[in-house]
TIRO-2110 file (N, C-alpha, C; in Angstrom, 1 decimal):
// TIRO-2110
-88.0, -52.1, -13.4, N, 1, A
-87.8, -52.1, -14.8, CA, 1, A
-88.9, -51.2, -15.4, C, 1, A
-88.4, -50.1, -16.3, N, 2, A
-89.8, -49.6, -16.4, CA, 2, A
-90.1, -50.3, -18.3, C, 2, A
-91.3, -49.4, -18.2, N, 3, A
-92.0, -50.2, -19.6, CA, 3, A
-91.2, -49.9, -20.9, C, 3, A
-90.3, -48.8, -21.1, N, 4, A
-89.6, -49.0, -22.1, CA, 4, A
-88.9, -49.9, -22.2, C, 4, A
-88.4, -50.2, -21.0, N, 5, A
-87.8, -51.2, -20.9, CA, 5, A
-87.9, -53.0, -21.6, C, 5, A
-89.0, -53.1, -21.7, N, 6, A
-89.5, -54.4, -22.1, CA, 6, A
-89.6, -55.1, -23.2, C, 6, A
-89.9, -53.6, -24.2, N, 7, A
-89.5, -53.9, -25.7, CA, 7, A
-88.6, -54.1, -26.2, C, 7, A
-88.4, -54.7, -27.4, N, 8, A
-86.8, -54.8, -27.8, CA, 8, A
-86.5, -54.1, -28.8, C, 8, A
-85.3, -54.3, -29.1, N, 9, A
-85.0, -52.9, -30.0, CA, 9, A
-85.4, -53.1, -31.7, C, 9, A
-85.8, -54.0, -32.1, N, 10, A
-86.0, -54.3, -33.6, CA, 10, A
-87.6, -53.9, -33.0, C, 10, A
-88.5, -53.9, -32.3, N, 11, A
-90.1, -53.9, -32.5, CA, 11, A
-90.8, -54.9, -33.1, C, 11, A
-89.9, -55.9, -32.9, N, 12, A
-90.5, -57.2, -33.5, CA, 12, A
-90.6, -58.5, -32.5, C, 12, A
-91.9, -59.2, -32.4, N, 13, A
-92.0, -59.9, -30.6, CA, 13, A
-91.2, -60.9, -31.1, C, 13, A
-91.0, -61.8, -30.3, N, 14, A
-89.8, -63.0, -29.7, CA, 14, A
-90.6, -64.0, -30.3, C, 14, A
-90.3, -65.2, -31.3, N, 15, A
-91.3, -66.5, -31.6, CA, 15, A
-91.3, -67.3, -30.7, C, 15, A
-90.1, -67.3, -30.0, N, 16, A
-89.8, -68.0, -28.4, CA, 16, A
-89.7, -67.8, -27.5, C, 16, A
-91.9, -68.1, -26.8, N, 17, A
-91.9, -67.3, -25.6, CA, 17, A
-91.5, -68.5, -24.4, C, 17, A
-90.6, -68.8, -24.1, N, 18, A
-90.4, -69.3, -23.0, CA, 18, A
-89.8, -69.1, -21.6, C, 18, A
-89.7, -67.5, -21.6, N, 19, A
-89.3, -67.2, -20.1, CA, 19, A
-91.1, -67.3, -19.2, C, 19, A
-90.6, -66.6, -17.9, N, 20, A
-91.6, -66.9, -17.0, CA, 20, A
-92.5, -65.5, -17.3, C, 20, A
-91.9, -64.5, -17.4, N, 21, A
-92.6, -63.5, -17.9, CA, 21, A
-93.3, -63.3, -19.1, C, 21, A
-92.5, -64.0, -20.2, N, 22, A
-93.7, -64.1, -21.6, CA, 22, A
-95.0, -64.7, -21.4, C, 22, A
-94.8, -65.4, -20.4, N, 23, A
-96.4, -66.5, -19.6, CA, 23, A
-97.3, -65.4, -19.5, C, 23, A
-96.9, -64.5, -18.9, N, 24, A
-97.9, -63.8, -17.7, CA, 24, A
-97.7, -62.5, -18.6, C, 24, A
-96.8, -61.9, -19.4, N, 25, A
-97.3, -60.9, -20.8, CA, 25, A
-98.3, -61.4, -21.6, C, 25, A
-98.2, -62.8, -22.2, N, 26, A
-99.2, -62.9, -23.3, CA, 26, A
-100.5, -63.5, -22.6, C, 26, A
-100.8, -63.9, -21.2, N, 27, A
-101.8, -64.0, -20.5, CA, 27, A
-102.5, -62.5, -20.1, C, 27, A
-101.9, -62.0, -20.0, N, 28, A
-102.2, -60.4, -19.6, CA, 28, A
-103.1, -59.9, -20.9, C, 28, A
-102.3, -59.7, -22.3, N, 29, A
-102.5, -59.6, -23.1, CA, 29, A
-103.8, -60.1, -23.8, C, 29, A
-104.1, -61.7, -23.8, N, 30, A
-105.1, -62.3, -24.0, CA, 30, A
-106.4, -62.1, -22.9, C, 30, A
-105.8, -62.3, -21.8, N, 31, A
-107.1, -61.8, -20.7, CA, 31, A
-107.9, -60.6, -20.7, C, 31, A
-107.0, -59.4, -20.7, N, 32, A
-107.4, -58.0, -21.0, CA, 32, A
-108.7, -57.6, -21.5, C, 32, A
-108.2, -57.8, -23.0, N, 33, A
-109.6, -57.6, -23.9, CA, 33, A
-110.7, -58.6, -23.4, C, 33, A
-110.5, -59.8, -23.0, N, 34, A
-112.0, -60.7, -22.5, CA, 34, A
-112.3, -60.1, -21.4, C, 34, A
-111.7, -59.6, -20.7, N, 35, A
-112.1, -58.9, -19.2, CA, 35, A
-112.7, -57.5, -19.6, C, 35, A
-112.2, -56.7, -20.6, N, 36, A
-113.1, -55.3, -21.0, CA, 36, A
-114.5, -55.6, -21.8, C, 36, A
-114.7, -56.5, -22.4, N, 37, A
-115.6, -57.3, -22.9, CA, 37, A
-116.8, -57.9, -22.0, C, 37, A
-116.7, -58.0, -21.1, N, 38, A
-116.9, -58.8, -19.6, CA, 38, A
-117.6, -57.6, -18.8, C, 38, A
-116.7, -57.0, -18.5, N, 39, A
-117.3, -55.9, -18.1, CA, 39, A
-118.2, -54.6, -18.9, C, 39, A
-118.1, -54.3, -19.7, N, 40, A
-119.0, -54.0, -21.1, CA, 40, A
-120.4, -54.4, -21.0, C, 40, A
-120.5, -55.9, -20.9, N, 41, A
-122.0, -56.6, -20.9, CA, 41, A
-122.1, -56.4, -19.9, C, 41, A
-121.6, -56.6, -18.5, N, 42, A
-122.1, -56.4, -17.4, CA, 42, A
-122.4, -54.7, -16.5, C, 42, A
-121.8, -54.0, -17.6, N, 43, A
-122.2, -52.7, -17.4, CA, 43, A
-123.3, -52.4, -18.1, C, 43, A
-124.0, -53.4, -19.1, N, 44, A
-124.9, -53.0, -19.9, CA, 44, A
-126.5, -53.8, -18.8, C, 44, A
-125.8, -55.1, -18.3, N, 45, A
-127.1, -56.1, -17.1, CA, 45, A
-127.3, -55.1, -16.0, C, 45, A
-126.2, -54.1, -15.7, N, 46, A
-126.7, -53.4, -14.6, CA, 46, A
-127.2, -51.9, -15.0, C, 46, A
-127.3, -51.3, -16.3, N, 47, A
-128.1, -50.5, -16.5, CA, 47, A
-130.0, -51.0, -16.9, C, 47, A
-129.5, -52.3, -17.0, N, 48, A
-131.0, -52.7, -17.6, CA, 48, A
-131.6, -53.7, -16.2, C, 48, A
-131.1, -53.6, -15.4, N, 49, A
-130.8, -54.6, -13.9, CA, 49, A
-131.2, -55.7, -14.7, C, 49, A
-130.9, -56.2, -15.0, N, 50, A
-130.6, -58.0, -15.7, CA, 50, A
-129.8, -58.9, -14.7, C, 50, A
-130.6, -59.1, -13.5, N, 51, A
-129.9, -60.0, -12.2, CA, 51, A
-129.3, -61.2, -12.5, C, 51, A
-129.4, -61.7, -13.9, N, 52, A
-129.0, -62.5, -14.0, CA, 52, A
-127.6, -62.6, -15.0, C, 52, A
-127.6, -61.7, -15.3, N, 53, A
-126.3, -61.0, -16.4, CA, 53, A
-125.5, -60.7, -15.6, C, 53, A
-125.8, -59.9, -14.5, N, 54, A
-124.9, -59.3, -13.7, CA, 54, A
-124.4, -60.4, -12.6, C, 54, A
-124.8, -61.6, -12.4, N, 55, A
-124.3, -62.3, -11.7, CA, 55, A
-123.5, -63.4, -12.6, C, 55, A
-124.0, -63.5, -14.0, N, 56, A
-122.6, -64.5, -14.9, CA, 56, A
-122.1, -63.5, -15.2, C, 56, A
-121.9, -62.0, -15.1, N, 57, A
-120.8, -61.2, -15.9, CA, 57, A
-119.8, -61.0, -14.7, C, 57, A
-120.0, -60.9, -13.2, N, 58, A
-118.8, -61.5, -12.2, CA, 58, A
-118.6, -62.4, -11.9, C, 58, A
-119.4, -64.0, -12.1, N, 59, A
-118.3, -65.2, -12.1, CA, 59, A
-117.3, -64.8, -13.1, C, 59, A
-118.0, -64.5, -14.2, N, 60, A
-117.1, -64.6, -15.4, CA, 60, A
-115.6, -63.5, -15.1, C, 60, A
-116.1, -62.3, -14.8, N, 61, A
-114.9, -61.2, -14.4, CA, 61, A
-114.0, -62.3, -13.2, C, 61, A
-114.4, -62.9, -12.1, N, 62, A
-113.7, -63.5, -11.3, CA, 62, A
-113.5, -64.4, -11.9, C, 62, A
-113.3, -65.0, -12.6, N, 63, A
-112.6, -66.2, -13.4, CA, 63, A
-111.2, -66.0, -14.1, C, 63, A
-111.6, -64.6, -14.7, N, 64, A
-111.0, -63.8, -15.5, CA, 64, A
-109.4, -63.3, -14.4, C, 64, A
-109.6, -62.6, -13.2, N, 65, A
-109.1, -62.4, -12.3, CA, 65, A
-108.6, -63.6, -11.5, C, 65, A
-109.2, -65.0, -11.5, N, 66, A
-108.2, -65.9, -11.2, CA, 66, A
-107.5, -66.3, -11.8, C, 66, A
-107.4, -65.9, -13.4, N, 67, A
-106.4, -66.5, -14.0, CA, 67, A
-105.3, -65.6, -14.4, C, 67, A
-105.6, -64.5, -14.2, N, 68, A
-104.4, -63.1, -14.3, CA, 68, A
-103.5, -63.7, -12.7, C, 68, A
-104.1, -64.0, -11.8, N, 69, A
-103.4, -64.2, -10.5, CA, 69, A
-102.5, -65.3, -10.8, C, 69, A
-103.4, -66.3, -11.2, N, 70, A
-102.2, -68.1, -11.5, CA, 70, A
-100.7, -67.4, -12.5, C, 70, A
-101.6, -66.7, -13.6, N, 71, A
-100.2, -66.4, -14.3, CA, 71, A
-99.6, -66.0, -13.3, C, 71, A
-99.6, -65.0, -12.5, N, 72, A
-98.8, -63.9, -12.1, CA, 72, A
-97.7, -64.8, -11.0, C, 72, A
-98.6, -65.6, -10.3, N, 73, A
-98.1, -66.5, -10.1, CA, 73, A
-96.8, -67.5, -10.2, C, 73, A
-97.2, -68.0, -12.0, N, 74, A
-96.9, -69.3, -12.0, CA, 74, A
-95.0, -68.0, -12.3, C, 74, A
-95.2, -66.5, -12.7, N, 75, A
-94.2, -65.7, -13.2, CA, 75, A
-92.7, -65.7, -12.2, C, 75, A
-93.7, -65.7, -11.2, N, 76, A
-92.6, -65.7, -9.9, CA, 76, A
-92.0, -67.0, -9.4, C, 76, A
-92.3, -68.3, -10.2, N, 77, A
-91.8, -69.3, -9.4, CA, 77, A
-91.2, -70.3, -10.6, C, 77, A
-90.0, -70.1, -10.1, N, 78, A
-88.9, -71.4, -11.5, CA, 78, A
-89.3, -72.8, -11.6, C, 78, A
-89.2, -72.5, -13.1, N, 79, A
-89.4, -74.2, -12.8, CA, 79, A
-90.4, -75.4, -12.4, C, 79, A
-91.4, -74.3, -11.4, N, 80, A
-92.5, -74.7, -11.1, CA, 80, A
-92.2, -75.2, -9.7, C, 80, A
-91.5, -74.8, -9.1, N, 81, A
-90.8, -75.0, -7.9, CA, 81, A
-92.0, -73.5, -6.9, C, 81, A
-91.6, -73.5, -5.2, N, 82, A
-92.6, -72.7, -4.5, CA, 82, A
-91.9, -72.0, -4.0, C, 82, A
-90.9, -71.4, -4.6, N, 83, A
-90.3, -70.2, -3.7, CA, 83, A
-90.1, -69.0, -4.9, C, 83, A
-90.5, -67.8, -4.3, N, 84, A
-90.7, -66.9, -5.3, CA, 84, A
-88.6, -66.8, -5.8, C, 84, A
-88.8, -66.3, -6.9, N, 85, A
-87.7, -65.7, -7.8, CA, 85, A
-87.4, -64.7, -7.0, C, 85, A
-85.5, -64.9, -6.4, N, 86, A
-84.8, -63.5, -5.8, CA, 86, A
-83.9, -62.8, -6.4, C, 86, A
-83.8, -61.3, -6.7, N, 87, A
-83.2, -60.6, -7.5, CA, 87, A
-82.7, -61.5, -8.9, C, 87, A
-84.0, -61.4, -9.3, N, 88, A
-84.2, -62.3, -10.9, CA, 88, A
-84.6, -61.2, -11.9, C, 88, A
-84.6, -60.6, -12.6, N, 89, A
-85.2, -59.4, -13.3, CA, 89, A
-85.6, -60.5, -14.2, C, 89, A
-87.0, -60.3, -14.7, N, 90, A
-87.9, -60.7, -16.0, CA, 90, A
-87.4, -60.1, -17.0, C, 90, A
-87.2, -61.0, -17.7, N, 91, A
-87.3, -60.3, -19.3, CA, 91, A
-88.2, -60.5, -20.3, C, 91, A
-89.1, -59.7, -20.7, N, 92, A
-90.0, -59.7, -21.5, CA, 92, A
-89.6, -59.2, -23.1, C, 92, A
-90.3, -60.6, -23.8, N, 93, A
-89.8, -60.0, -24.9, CA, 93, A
-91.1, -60.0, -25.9, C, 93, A
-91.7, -58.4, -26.4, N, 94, A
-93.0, -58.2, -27.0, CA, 94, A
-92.4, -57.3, -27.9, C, 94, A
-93.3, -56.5, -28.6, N, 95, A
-92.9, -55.1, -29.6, CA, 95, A
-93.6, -54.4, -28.8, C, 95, A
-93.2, -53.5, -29.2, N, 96, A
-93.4, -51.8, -28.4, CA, 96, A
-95.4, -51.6, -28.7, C, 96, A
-95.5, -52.3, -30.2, N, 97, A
-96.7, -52.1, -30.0, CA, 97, A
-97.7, -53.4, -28.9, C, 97, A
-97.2, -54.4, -28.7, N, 98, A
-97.9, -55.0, -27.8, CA, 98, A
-98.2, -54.3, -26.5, C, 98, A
-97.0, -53.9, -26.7, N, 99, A
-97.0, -53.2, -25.0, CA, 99, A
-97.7, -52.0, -24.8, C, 99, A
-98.0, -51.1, -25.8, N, 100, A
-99.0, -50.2, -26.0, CA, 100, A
-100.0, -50.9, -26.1, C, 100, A
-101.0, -51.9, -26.6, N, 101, A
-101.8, -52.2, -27.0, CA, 101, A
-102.3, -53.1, -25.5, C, 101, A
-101.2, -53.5, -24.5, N, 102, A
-101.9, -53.6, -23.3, CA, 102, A
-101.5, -52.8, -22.3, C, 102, A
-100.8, -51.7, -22.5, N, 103, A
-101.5, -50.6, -21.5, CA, 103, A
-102.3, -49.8, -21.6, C, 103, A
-102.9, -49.4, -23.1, N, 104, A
-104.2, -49.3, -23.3, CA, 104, A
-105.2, -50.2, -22.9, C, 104, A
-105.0, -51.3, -23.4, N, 105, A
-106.6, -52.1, -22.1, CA, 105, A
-106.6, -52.4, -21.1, C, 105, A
-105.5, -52.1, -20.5, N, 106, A
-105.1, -52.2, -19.1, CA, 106, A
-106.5, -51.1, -18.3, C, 106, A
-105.9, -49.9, -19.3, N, 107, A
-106.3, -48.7, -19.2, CA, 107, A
-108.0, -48.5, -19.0, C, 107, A
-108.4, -49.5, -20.6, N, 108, A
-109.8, -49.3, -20.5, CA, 108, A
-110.4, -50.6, -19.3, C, 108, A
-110.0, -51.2, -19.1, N, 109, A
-110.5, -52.1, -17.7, CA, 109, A
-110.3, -51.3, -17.1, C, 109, A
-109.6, -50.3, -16.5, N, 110, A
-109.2, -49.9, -14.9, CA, 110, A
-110.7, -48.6, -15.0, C, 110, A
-110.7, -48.1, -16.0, N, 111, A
-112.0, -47.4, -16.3, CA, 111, A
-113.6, -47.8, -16.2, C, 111, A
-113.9, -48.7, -17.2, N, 112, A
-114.8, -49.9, -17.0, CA, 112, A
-114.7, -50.4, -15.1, C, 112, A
-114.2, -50.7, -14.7, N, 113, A
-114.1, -51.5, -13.2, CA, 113, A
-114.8, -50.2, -12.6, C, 113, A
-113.9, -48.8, -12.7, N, 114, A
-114.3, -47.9, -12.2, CA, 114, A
-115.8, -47.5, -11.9, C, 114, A
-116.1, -47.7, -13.7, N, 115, A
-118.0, -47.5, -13.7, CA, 115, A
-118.5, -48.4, -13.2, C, 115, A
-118.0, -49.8, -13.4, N, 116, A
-118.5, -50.5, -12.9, CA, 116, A
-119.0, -50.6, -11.2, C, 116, A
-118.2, -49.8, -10.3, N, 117, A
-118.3, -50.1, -9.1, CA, 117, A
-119.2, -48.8, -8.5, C, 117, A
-119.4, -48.0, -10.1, N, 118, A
-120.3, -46.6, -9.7, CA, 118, A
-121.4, -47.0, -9.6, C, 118, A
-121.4, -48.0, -11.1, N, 119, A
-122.7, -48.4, -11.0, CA, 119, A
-123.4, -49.1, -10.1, C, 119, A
-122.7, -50.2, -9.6, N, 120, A
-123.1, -51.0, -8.4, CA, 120, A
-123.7, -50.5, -7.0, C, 120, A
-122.6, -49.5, -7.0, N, 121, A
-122.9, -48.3, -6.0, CA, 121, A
-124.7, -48.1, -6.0, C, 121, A
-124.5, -47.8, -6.6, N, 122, A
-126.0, -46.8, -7.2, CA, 122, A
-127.0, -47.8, -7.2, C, 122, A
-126.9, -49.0, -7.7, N, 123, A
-128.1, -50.2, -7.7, CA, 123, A
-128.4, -50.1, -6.5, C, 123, A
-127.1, -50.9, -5.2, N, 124, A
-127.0, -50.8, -3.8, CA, 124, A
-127.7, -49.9, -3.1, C, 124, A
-127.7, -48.7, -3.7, N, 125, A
-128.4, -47.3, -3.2, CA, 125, A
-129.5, -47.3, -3.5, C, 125, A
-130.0, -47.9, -4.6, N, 126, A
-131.6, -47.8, -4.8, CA, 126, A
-132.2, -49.0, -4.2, C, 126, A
-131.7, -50.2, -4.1, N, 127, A
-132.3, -51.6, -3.6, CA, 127, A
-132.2, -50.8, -2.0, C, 127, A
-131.6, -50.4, -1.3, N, 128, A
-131.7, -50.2, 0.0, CA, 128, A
-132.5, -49.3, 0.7, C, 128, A
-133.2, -48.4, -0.9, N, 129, A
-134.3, -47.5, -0.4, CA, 129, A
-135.5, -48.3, -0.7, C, 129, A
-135.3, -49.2, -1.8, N, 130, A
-136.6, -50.0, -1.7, CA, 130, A
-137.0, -51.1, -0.6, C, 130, A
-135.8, -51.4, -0.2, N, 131, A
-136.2, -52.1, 1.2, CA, 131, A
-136.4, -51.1, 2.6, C, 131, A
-135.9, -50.1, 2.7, N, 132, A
-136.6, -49.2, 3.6, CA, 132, A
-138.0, -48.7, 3.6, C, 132, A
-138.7, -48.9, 2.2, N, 133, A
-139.7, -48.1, 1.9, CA, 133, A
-140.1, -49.9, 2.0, C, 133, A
-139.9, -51.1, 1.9, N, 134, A
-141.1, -52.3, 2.4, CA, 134, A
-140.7, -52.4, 4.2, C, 134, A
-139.9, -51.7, 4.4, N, 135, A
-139.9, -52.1, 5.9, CA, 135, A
-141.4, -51.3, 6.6, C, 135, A
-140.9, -49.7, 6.0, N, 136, A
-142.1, -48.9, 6.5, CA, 136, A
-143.7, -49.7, 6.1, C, 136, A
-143.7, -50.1, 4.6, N, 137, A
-145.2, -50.4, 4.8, CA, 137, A
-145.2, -51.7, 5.6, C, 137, A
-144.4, -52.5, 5.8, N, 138, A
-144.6, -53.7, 6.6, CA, 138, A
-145.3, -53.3, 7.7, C, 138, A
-144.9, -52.3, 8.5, N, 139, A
-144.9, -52.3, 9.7, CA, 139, A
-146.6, -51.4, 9.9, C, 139, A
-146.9, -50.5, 9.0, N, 140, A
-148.2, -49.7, 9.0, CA, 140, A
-149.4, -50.5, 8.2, C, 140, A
-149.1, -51.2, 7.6, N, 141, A
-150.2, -51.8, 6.6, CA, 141, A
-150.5, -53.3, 7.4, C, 141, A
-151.5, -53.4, 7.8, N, 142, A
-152.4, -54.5, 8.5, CA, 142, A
-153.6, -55.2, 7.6, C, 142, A
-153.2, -55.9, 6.6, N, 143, A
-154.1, -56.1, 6.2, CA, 143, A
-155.8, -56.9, 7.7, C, 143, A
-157.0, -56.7, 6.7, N, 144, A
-157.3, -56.9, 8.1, CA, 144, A
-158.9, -57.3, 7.4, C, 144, A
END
């Protein structure tokens, strides 16, 4: 199904979200912006190395990401029953602008993650030279 697909043709959302996919649209939707938000601060703990920011800004992102999974989840299974939905097509029913409005944050999370993992990189890279450089003096420096 592609994403034009999703919208309906008046551009006006559904007051009755009760398929399995409005679950896991307006979970998406609501998650999103807390997860760009999330990462934002925790892009800001690891320019300022704030060890401690940066370790509640990924419980928090992994919280975030467990609950994008349960929806996605709970999307695939009737009823609340355990066997995934077979040739079931989802119907989603949002306005064109929702659906812009989360593939745009879709968008800015996939970006953010991106820096995010630059930045990580790079902390990783520096902590690894500062433990190279305590191994060296470990081993030459005798106090005595």
């Amino acid at each position: 199904m592609m994403p034009s697909q999703l919208g309906r043709a008046d551009n006006n959302p559904c007051p009755n979200f009760s398929a399995p996919g409005d679950e896991f649209l307006r979970a998406r939707l609501a998650l999103m912006p807390a997860l760009e938000a999330s990462l934002r601060r925790s892009r800001e703990a690891l320019v300022a190395m704030d060890l401690e920011d940066i370790e509640r800004g990924t419980r928090e992102q992994a919280g975030f990401i467990r609950e994008l999974k349960a929806a996605s989840q709970r999307k695939l299974l009737p009823g609340g029953g355990r066997q995934p939905q077979e040739n079931r097509e989802l119907v989603f029913f949002a306005s064109a602008a929702e659906l812009e409005e989360l593939r745009q944050s879709e968008n800015r999370v996939r970006e953010a993650a991106r820096l995010q993992a630059a930045l990580l990189a790079r902390a990783r890279y520096k902590l690894r030279v500062l433990a190279n450089m305590l191994v060296g003096v470990s081993k030459t420096y005798r106090p005595g």
